[in-house]
VEXDREN-2710 file (C-alpha; in Angstrom, 1 decimal):
% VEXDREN-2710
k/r/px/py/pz
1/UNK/83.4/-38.3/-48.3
2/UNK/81.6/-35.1/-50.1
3/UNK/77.6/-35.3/-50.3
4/UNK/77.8/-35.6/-54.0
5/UNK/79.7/-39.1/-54.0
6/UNK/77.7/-40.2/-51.1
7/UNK/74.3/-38.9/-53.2
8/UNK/75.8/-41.0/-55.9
9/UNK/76.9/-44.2/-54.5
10/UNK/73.5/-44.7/-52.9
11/UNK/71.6/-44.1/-56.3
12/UNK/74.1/-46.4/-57.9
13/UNK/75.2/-49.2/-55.3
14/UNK/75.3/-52.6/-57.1
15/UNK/73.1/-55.7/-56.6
16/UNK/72.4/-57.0/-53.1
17/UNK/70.2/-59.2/-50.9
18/UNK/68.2/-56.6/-48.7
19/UNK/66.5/-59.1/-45.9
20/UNK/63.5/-58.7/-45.6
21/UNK/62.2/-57.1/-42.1
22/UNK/58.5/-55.8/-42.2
23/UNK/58.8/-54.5/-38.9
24/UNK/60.8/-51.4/-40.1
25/UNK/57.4/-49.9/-41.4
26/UNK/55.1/-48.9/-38.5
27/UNK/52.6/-46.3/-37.3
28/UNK/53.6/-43.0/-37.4
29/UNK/51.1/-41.0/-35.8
30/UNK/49.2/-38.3/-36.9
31/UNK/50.4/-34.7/-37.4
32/UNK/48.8/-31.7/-35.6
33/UNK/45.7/-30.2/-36.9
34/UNK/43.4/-27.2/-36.4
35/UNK/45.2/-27.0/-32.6
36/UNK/45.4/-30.9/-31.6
37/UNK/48.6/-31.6/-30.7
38/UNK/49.0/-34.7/-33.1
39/UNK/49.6/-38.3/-32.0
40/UNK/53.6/-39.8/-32.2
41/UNK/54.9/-42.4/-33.6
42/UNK/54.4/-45.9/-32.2
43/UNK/57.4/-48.3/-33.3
44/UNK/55.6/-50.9/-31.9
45/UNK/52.1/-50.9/-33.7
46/UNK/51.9/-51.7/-37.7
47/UNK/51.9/-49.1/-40.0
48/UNK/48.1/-47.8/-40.7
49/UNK/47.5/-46.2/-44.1
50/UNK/44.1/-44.2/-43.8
51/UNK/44.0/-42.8/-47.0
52/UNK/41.0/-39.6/-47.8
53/UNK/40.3/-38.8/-51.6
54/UNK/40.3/-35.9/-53.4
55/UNK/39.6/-35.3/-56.9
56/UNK/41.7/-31.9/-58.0
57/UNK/41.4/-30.3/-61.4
58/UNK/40.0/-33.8/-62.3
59/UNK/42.9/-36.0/-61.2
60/UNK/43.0/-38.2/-58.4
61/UNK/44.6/-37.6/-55.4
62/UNK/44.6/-38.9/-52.2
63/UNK/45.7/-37.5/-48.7
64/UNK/47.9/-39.7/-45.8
65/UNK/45.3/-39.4/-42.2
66/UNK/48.3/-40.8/-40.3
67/UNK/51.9/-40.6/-41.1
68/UNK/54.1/-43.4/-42.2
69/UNK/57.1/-44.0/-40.5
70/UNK/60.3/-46.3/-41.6
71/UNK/63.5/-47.1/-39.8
72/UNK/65.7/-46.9/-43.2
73/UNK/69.2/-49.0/-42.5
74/UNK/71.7/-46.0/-43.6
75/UNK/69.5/-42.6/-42.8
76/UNK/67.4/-43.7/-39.7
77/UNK/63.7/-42.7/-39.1
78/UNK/61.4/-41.8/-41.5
79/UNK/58.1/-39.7/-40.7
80/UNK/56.2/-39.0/-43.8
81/UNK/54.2/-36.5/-44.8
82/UNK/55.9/-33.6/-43.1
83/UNK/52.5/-31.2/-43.9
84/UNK/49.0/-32.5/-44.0
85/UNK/49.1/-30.5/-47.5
86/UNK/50.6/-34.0/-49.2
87/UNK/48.9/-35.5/-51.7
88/UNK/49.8/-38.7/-53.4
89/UNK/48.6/-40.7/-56.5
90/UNK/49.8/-44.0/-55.0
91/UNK/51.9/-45.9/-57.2
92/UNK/53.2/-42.9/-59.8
93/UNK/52.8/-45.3/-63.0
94/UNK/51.6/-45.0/-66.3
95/UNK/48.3/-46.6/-66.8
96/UNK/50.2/-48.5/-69.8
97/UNK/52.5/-50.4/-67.7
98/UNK/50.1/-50.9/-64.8
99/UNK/49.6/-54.4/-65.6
100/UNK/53.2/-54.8/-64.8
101/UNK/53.0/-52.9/-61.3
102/UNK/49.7/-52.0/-59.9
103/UNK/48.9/-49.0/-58.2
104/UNK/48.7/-50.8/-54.8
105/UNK/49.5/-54.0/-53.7
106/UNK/52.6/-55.0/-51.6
107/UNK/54.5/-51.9/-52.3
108/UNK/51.8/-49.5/-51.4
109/UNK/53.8/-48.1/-47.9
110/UNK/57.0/-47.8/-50.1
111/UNK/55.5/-46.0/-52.6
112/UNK/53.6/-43.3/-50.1
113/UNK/57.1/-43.4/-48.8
114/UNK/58.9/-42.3/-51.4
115/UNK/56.4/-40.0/-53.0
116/UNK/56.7/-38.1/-49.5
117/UNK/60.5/-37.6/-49.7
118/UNK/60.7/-36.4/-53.6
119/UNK/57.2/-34.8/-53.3
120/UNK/56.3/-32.7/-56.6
121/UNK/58.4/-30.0/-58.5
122/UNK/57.1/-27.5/-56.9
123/UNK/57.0/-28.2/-53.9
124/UNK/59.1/-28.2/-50.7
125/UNK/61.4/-31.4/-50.0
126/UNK/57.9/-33.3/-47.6
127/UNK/60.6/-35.6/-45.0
128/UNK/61.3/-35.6/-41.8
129/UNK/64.3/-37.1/-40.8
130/UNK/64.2/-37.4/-37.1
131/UNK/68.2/-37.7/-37.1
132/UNK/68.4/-34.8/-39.2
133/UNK/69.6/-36.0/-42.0
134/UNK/68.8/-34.5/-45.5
135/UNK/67.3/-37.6/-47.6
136/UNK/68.2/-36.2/-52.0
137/UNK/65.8/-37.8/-54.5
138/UNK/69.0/-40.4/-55.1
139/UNK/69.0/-41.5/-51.5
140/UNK/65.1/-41.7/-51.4
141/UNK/65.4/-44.2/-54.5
142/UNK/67.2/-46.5/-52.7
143/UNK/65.3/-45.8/-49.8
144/UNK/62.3/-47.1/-52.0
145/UNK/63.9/-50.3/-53.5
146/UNK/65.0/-51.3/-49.9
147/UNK/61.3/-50.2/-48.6
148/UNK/59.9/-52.4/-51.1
149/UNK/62.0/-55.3/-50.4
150/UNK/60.6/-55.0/-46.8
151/UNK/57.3/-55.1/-47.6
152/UNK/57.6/-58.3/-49.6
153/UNK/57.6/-56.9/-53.0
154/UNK/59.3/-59.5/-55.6
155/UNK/63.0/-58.6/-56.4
156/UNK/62.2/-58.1/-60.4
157/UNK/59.3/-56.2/-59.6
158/UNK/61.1/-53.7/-57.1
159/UNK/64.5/-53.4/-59.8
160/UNK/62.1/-52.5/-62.4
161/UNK/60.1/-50.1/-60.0
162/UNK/63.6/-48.7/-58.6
163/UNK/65.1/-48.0/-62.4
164/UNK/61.7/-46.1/-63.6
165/UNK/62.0/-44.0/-60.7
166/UNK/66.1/-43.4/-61.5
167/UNK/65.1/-42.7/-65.1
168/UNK/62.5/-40.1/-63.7
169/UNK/65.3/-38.4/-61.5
170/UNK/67.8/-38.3/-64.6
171/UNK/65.8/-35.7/-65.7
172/UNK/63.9/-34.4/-63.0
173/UNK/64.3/-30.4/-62.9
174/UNK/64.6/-30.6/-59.0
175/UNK/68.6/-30.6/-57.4
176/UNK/70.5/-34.1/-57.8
177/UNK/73.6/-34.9/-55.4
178/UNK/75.3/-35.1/-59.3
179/UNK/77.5/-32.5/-61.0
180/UNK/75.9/-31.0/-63.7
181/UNK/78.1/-32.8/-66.2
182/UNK/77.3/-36.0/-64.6
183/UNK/73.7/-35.3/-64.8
184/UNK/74.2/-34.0/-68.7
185/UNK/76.1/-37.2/-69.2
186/UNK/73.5/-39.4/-67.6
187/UNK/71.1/-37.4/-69.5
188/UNK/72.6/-38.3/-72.8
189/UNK/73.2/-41.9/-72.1
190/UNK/69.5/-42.4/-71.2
191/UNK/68.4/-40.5/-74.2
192/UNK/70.7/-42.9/-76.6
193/UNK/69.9/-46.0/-75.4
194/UNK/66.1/-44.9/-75.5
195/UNK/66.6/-44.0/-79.1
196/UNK/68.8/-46.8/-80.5
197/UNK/66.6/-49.6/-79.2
198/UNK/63.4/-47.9/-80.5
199/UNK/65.5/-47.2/-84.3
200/UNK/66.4/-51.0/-83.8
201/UNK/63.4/-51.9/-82.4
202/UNK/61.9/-50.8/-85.7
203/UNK/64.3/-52.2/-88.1
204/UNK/64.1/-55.5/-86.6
205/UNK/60.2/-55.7/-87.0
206/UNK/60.9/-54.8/-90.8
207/UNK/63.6/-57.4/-90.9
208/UNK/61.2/-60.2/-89.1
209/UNK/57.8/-59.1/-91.3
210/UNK/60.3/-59.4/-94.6
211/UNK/59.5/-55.5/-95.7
212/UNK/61.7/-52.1/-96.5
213/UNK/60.5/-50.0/-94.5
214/UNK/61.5/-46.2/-94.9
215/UNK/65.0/-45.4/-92.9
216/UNK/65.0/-49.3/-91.1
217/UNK/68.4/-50.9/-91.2
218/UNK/69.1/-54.9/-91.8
219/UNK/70.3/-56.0/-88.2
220/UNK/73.0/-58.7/-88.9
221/UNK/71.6/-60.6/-85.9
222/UNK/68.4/-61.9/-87.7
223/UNK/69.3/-61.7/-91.6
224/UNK/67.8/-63.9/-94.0
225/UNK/66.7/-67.0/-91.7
226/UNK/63.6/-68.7/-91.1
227/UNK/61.0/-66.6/-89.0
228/UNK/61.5/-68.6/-86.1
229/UNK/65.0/-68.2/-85.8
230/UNK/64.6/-64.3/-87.0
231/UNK/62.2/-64.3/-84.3
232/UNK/64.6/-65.5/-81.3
233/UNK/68.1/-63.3/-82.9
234/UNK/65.6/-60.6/-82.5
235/UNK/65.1/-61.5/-78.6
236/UNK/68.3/-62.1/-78.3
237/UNK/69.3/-58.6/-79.8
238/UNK/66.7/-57.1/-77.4
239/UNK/68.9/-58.6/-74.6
240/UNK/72.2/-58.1/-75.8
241/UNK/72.3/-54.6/-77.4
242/UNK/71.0/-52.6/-74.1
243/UNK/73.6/-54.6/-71.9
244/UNK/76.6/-53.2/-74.0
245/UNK/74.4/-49.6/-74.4
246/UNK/74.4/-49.8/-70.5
247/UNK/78.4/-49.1/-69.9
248/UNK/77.3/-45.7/-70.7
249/UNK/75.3/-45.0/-67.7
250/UNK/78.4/-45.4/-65.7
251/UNK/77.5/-46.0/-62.3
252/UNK/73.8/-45.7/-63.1
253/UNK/74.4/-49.1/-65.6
254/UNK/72.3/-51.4/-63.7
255/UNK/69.7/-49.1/-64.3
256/UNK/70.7/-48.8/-68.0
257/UNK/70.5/-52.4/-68.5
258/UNK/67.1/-53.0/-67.1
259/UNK/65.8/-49.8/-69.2
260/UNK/67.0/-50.7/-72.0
261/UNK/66.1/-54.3/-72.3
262/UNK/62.6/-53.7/-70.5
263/UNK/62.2/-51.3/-73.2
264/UNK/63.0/-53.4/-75.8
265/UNK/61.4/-56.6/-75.3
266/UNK/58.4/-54.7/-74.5
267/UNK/58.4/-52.5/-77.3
268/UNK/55.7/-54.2/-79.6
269/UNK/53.6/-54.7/-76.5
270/UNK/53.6/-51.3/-75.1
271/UNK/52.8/-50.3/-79.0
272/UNK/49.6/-51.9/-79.0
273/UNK/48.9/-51.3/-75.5
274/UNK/49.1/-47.3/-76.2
275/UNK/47.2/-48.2/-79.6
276/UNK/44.4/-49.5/-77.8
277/UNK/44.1/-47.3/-75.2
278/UNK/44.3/-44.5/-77.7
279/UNK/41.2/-46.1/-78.9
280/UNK/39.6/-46.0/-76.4
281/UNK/39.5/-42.5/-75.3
282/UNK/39.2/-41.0/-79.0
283/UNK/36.1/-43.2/-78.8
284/UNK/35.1/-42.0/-74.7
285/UNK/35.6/-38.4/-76.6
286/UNK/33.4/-38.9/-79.2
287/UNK/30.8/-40.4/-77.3
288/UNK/31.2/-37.5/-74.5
289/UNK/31.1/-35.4/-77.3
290/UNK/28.7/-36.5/-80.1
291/UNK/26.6/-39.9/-79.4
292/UNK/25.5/-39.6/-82.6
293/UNK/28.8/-39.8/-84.5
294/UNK/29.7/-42.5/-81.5
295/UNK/26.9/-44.9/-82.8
296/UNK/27.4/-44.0/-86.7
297/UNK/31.3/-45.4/-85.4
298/UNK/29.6/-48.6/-83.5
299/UNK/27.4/-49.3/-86.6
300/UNK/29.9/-49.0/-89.4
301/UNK/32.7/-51.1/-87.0
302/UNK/30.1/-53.8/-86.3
303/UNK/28.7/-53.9/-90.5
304/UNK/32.6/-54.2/-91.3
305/UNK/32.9/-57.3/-89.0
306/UNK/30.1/-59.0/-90.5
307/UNK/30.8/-58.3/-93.7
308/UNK/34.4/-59.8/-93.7
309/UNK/33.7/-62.5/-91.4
310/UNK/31.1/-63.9/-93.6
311/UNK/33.6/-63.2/-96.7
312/UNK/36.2/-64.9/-95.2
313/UNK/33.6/-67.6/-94.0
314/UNK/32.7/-68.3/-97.6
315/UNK/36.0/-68.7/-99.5
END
């Protein structure tokens, strides 16, 4: 079988149980440094994650003290970071969704792990297969789900962790085990499905609030019907449209399905969510900035709320 399908039936394989065997993560030692020879790795010890900080060009970053090491079930040993030059952010999500998945927690190891094996754009493939075998990003995002799964992570949690990452390598600049076309094809069919439940996303809200709003459709699903039962074709809609919009990601269409209704039954959350925290830093800028204006801000926010909660008060 050539690379490519191989690359591509491991980013794509279909639903199933991965037992759960912790022992599969353990201490990998510690690389050489500054002339020390370096420690190896001890299958028999658990894995110790000794984590040192750094703060670079005002992010934060944070370096691996001893490797990590995983027995993977289809690609062997694992030894992670190949260079003590790694950095990792931990968990690589959003601050939007991390109330969804944290930054650490149960899939902490499987996170370092498979930050180490795609590492950063610019930057050298960071694995060390000790059966030297070369691990692509699709192969080291299976490796993750499977990691997690080993770790105790809950199955929604690591399928929704596992697609974000697949999304990410859609369009990651770095080499794919994919033809081009297939990549240009998964491309598009990522890019639709994100567009056509946002669009419907949209005109459903217009249809459920009872307004014409500019360019918003009517979505025969929800109609004119009491807002209760608007409310739950909506839901429905939000289930049923990315399922059908996923038999375009081809092999990839478990990952289109839970994209594409993650997206859309989140959509109004992750709205206000990125309202608020827009909020919030205009408001860290301006105080950063000007304190003056910041507590002009305050003072007008705070007259507003009493003045309309003692109108409203009144009536």
């Amino acid at each position: 079988m050539r690379a490519r399908d191989r690359g591509d039936q491991a980013g794509a394989m279909a639903p199933r149980p991965v037992a759960q065997q912790p022992r599969r993560f353990y201490d990998g030692g510690t690389l050489p440094r500054e002339g020390a020879p370096g420690e190896p790795p001890d299958p028999g010890a658990d894995p110790r994650i000794v984590l040192e900080r750094h703060a670079e060009d005002g992010v934060e970053l944070f370096e691996l003290e001893r490797r990590l090491a995983y027995d993977d079930r289809h690609v062997g040993e694992l030894l992670v970071p190949s260079t003590p030059e790694f950095r990792t952010d931990l968990t690589s999500v959003p601050a939007l969704f991390t109330w969804l998945v944290p930054k650490t927690g149960a899939h902490l190891p499987a996170a370092l792990l498979h930050d180490a094996l795609v590492a950063g754009r610019d930057d050298p493939a960071s694995y060390v297969s000790t059966e030297g075998r070369e691990v692509d990003r699709v192969t080291a995002d299976r490796i993750f789900r499977d990691a997690m799964a080993d770790t105790g992570t809950g199955v929604i949690r690591r399928w929704i962790v596992w697609t974000a990452v697949t999304v990410a390598t859609i369009f990651v600049g770095r080499p794919v085990p994919w033809t081009p076309a297939r990549q240009w094809s998964y491309r598009a069919a990522a890019a639709l499905t994100i567009a056509a439940v946002v669009y419907l996303g949209y005109s459903a809200t217009s249809d459920l609030l009872d307004r014409s709003w500019w360019l918003a459709v009517d979505v025969p699903w929800m109609g004119e019907r009491p807002f209760l039962v608007e409310l739950v074709g909506g839901l429905a809609g939000a289930i049923v449209v990315p399922l059908a919009l996923s038999l375009l990601w081809g092999r990839l269409r478990m990952a289109g399905a839970i994209a594409g209704v993650m997206l859309a039954v989140l959509l109004h959350v992750t709205v206000a969510l990125a309202v608020i925290a827009g909020t919030y830093v205009a408001l860290e800028r301006l105080a950063r900035r000007s304190p003056v204006a910041a507590w002009v801000v305050a003072a007008a926010v705070v007259a507003g709320a009493l003045a309309t909660f003692g109108l409203l008060s009144l009536r």
